[in-house]
N, C-alpha and C positions, 0 to 999 in steps of 0.2 A: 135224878139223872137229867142232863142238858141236851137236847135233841137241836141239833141245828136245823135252819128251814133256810129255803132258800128266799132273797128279794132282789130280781133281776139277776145282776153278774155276781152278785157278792151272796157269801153266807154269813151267816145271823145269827149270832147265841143268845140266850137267853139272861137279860140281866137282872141281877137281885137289885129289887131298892127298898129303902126304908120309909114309911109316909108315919107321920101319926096320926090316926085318926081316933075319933072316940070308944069309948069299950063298946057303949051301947050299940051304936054304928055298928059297930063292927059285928056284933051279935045278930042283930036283924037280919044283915046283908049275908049272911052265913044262910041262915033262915032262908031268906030268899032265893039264895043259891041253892040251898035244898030242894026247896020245892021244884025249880025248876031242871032239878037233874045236872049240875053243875058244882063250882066249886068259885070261891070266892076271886082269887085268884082270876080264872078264865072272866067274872064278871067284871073285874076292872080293866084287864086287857082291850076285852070286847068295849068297853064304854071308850075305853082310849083310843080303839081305833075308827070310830064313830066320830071323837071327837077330830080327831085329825082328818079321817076323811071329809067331814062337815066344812073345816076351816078350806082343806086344798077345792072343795065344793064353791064355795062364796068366796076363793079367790078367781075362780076362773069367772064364775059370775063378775063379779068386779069388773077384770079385764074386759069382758066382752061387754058390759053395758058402757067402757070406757072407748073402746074399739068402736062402737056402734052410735056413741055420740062426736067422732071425730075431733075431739078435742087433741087426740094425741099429732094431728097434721102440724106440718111445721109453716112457717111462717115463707118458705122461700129455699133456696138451695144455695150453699156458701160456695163462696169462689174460694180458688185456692190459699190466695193470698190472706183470705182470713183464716180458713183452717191453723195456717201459719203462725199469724200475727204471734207476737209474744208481750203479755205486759209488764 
């Protein structure tokens, strides 16, 4: 059964995808999800969304150690006639 959630304005279904991974793999990480009261399923979700939040994590780092070394200053303010210019 597909249970929507909600993210912000929009709702959000659940989608099937197909990965291959190894049998063996795949046995353990069963295992593992066993042990800790879970289901293999929710442990790739939950990694996925670790991994995503890490990356949108180390983008905003990014920006701010870019922000905070002033590199992003511009050189001067254009006049109009260059906004213009055509080449």
């Amino acid at each position: 059964m597909n249970v929507a959630y909600r993210s912000g304005a929009s709702v959000l279904w659940p989608m099937d995808i197909t990965v291959s991974i190894e049998q063996r793999l795949v046995a353990e990480a069963r295992q593992v999800a066993s042990r800790r009261g879970t289901t293999l399923n929710q442990l790739v979700q939950g990694f996925l969304l670790e991994l995503v939040q890490q990356d949108r994590t180390d983008t905003v780092a990014q920006l701010q150690t870019l922000w905070a070394s002033g590199v992003q200053r511009s050189a001067g303010r254009w006049s109009r006639e260059e906004l213009h210019e055509r080449m």
